[in-house]
VEXDREN-2710 file (C-alpha; in Angstrom, 1 decimal):
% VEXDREN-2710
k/r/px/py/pz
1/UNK/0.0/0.0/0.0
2/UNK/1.3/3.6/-0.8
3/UNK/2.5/5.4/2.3
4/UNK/0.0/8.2/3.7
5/UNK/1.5/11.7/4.9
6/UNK/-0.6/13.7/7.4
7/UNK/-0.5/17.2/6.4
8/UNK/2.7/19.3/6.7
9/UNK/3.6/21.3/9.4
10/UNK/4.8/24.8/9.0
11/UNK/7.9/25.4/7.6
12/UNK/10.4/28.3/9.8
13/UNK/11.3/31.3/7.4
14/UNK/14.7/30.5/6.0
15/UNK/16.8/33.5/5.0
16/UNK/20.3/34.3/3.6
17/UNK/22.8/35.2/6.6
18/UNK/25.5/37.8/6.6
19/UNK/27.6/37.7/3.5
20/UNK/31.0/36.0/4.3
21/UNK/34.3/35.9/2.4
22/UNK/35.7/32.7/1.6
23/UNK/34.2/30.0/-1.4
24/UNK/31.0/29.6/-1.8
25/UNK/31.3/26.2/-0.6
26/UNK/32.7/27.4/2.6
27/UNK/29.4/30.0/2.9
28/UNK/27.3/27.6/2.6
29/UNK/29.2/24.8/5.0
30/UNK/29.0/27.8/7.9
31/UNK/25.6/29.3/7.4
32/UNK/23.9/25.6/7.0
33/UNK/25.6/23.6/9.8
34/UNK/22.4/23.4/12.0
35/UNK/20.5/22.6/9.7
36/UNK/22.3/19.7/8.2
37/UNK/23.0/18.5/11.6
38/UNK/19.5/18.3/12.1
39/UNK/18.4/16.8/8.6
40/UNK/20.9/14.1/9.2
41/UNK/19.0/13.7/12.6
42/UNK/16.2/13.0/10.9
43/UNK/17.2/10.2/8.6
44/UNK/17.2/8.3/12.0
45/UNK/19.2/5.3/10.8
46/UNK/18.9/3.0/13.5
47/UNK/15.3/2.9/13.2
48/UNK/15.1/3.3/9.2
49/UNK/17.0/0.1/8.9
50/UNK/15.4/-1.9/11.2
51/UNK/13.7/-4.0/8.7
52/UNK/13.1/-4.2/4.9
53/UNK/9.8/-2.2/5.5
54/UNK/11.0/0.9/7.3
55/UNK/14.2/0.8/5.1
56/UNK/11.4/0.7/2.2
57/UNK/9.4/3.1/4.2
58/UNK/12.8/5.6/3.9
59/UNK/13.2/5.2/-0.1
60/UNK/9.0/6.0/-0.3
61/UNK/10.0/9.2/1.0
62/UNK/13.5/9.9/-0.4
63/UNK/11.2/8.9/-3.8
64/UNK/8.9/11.5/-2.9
65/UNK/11.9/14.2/-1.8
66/UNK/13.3/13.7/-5.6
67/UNK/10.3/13.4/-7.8
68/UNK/9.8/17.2/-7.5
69/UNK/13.0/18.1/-7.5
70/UNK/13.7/16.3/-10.8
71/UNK/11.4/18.1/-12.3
72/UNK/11.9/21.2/-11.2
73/UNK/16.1/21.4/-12.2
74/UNK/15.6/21.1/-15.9
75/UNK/13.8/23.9/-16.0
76/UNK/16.5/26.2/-14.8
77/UNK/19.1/27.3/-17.4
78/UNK/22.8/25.6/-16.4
79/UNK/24.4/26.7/-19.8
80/UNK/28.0/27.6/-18.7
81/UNK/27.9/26.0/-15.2
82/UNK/29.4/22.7/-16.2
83/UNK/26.3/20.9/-14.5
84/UNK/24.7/17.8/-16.6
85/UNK/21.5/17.9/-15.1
86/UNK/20.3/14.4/-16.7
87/UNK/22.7/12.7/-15.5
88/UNK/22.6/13.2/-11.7
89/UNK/18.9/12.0/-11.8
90/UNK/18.4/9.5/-9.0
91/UNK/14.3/8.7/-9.5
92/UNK/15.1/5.7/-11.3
93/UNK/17.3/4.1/-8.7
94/UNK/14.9/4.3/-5.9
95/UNK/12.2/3.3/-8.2
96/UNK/14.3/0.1/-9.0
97/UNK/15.6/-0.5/-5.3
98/UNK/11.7/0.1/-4.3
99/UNK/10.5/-2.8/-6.9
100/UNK/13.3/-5.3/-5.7
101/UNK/11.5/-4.5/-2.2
102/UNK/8.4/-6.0/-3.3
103/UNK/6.7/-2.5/-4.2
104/UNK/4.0/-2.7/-7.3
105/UNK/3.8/0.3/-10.0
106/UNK/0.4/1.2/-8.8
107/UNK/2.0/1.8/-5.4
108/UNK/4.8/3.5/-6.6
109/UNK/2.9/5.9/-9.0
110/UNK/0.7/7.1/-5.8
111/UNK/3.7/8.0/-3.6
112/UNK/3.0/11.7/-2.5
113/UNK/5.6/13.7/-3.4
114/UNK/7.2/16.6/-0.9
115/UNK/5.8/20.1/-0.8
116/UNK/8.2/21.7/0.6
117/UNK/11.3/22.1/-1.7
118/UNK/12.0/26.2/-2.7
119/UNK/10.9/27.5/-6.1
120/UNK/14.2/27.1/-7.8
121/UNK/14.0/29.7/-10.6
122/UNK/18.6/30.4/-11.4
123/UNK/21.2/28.8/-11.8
124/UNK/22.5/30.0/-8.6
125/UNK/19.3/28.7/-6.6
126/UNK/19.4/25.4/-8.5
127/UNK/23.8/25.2/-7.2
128/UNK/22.2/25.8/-3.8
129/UNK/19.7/22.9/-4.2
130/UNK/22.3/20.8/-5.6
131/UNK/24.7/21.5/-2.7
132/UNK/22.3/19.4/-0.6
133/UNK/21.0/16.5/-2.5
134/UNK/24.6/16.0/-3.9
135/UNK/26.4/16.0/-1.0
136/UNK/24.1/13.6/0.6
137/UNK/25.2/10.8/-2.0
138/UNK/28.9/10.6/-0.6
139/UNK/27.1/10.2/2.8
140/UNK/25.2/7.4/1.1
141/UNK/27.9/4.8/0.4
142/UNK/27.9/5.3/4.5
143/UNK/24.1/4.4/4.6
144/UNK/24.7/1.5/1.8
145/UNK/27.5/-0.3/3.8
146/UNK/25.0/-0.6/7.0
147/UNK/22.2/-1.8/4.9
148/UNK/24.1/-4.3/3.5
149/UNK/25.3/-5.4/6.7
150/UNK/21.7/-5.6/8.7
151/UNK/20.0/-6.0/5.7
152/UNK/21.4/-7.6/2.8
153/UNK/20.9/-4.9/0.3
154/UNK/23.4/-4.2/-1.8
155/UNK/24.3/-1.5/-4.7
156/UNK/22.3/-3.9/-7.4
157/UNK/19.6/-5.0/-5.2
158/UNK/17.4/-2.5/-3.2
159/UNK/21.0/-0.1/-2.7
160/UNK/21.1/1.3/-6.3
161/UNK/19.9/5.2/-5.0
162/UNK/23.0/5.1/-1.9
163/UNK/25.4/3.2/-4.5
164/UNK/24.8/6.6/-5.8
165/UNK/27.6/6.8/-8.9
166/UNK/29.6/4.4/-7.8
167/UNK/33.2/5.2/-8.0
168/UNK/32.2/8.4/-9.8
169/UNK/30.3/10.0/-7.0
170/UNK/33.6/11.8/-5.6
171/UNK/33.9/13.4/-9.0
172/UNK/30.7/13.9/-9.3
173/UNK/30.8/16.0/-6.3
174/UNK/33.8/18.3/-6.5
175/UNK/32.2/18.9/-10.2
176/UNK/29.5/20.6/-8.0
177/UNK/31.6/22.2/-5.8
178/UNK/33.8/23.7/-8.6
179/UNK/30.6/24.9/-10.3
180/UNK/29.1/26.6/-7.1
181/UNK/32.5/28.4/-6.4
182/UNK/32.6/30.1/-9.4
183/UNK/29.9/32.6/-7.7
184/UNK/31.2/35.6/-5.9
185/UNK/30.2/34.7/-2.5
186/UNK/29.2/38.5/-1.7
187/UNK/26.9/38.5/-4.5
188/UNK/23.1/38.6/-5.2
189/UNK/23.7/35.0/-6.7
190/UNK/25.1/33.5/-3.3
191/UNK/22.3/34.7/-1.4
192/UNK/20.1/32.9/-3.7
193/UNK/22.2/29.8/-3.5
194/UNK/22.6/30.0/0.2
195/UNK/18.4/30.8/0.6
196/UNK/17.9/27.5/-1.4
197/UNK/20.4/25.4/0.5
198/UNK/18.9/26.1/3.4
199/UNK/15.5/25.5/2.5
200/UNK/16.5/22.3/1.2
201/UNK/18.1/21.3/4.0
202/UNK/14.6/22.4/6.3
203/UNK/12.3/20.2/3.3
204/UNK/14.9/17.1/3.9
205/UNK/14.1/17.1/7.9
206/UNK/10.8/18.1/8.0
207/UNK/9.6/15.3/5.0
208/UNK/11.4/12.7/6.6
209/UNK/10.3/13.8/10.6
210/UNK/6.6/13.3/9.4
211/UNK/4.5/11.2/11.1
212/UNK/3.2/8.1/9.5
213/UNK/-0.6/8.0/9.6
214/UNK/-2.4/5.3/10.9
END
């Protein structure tokens, strides 16, 4: 059965801080600490992999974190950033790892998808965004190596999405990081980067804090 959300709580204001020198990448490090700590809070991992159903339980709602999100990047024009959009989709890995987990396409199709992600209408708002979801796959190989070990998943059965890109996630990584630091971190573009961060990083914890309903 597809998973019911109750409705959403409401999100705090997130707002750009004080502009800081530095990268970009080390903006966004300092003014999202908090919140990162606490999204990684609330992937909860000792409970998530308890079983096969609350790992599945975790990939329904990572499924319904990137749905939107894949939809929304393409829109954004990333000529001249170095950023190949297509190929850091990740919907098709957790819809694989949720079918190897016993999950039907009727299921799948009705898994509600997050409301909270920021409009993401630059290039410099979509670096933000990507400054969270990407940086979560090189935590994933961590998340991979403890479900295979409790559970028996594994990077081609029901681990594809924390596999991530495999020995290319790295790379695929610092190509983010080189991207976002081409922005002038005291510019109108790094606030809109560092807005979008954070309200990622708020969407992450509060989709995944959400109570089950009964």
């Amino acid at each position: 059965m597809p998973e019911k959300i109750l409705p959403s709580p409401v999100l705090p204001s997130c707002r750009p801080g004080p502009r800081a020198c530095g990268t970009m990448r080390e903006r966004l490090r300092r003014s999202t600490a908090t919140l990162h700590r606490r999204a990684e809070a609330a992937m909860a991992l000792e409970s998530r992999l308890a079983s096969p159903e609350s790992y599945r339980l975790l990939l329904c709602r990572l499924l319904g974190l990137h749905r939107p999100l894949e939809t929304a990047m393409p829109r954004i024009g990333w000529s001249g950033t170095g950023i190949d959009i297509p190929a850091r989709r990740k919907c098709g890995w957790l819809e694989a790892d949720l079918r190897d987990l016993g999950t039907g396409e009727a299921a799948l199709a009705a898994i509600p998808s997050c409301p909270f992600l920021p409009r993401l209408e630059s290039a410099a708002a979509g670096l933000g965004a990507l400054y969270v979801s990407e940086g979560a796959s090189l935590g994933g190989r961590i998340v991979l190596r403890q479900a295979s070990q409790r559970l028996g998943i594994d990077a081609r059965h029901g681990g594809r999405f924390f596999a991530s890109y495999g020995p290319d996630t790295g790379p695929m990584w610092r190509a983010c990081v080189t991207a976002l630091d081409t922005l002038d971190c005291r510019s109108p573009a790094a606030d809109e980067a560092q807005a979008a961060a954070e309200a990622m990083f708020v969407a992450f914890e509060t989709w995944l804090s959400m109570p089950r309903a009964s």
